[in-house]
N, C-alpha and C positions, 0 to 999 in steps of 0.2 A: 455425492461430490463433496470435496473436501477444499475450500480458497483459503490460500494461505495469503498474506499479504502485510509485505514490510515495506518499512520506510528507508530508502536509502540513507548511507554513510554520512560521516560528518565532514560538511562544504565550509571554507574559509568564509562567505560569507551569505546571500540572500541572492543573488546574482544569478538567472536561468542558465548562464553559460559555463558555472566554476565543475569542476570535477572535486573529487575527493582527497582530504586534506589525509595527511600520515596519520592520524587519527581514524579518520574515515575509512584509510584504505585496512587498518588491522581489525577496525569494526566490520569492513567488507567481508575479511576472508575470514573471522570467528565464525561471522551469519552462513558464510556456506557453508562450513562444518557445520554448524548448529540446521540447520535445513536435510543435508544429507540422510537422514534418519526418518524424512518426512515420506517419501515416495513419491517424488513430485513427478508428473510426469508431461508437466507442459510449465514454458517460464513467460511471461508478456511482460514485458516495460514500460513504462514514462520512454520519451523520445530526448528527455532533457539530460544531458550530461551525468549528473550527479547518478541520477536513478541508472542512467546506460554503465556507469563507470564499477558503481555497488553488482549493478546484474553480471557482468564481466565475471568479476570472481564466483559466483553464482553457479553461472553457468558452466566453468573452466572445473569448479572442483562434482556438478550433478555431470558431465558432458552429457549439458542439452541445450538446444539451442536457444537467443530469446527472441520472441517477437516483440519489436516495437508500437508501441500504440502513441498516437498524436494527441485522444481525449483523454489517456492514463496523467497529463501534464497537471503539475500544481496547478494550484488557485488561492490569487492572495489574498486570505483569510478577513483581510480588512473590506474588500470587496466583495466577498464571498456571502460571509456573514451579517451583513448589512440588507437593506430594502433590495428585493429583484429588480424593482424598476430602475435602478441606475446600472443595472450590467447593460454592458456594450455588446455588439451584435457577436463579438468574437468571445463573449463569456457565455452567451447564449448559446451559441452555438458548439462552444466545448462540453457543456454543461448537456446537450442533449444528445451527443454523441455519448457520452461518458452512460450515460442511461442507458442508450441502447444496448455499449456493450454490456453493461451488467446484465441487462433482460436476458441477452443472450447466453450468458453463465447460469444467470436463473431458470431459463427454458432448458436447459440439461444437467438441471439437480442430481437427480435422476440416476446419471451416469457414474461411475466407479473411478472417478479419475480426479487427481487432486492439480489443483492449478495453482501458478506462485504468480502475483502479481509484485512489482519494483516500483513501487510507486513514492508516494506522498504524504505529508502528514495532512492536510485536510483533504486529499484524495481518500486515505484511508478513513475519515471519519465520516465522510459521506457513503463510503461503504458499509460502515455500519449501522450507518441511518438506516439507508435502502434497507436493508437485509433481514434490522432487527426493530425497521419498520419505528424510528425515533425521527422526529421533525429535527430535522438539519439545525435549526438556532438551538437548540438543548444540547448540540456535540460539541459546543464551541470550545467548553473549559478540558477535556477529554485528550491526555494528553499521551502525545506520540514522538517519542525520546528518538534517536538517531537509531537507525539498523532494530527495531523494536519490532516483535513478530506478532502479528494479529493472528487468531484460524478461525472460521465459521464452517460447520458444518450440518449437511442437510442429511435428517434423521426422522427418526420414529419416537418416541415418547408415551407412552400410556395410550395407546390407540390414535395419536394425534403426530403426525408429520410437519417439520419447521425447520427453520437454520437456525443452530444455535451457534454463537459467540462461545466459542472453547480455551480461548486465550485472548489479551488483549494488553495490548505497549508492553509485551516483554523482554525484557533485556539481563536476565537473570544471567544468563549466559555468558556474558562478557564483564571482565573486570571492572571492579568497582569506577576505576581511574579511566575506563573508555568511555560512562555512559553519561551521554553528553544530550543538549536540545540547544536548540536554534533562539536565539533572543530574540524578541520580537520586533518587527518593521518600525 
């Protein structure tokens, strides 16, 4: 199995509701080109705007379809990153759905099929926690530029089976003047 996983387009501001700016939307349609070459053969989303808007082009230039997911949703970093015991019952509870669906990516390593997740910038870095098996406060500073493409893939090595991290916040891809990141809260 092959997860590919980017962060959507560039959003005018921090706001769960904005879509993507004219920026966002040329960084959208580079990453489908730039994807196209991958062999994706399943696409899942964020259910949030930004991430549904970047999948669109996505999906329009792979023609396939995307599922959306409700636990694929950011999480604000300040929250996030900080003591567990102050998350609210609705952080908890994204946070262990978000788990499960990975388990479920991870119970079919296995399989020959490459998955594109549309997600998040500390979506994605909790991904690579999980995967590559890093405690969540070490990903903090790990940084995930606008439309920036991750891949982990599960392999063989010297006699030893694992996911390796093959790529990670790449944006080589897109013009110097596109690659953009999110100022902080």
């Amino acid at each position: 199995m092959k997860i590919i996983f980017v962060r959507h387009g560039n959003v005018p501001g921090l706001s769960d509701r904005e879509r993507l700016t004219d920026i966002g939307i040329r960084q959208a349609k580079l990453l489908a080109k730039r994807l196209k070459r991958e062999g994706i053969d399943k696409i899942y989303s964020s259910d949030l705007p930004r991430a549904e808007h970047t999948a669109e082009f996505i999906s329009k230039e792979l023609n396939l379809p995307v599922e959306r997911r409700e636990c694929l949703r950011e999480y604000n970093d300040g929250i996030f990153f900080k003591d567990k015991k102050n998350w609210t019952a609705v952080h908890k509870k994204q946070y262990r759905e978000l788990k499960s669906f990975l388990r479920g990516l991870d119970k079919n390593r296995e399989k020959d099929v490459t998955i594109l997740l549309v997600i998040h910038s500390v979506v994605n870095k909790l991904i690579i926690s999980k995967f590559m098996k890093i405690n969540y406060k070490k990903i903090y500073f790990f940084q995930q530029r606008h439309a920036c493409v991750n891949i982990l893939k599960w392999g063989e090595k010297d006699g030893n089976f694992g996911w390796k991290l093959i790529l990670m916040g790449d944006t080589s891809y897109l013009p110097e003047k596109l690659v953009t990141i999110t100022k902080k809260r």
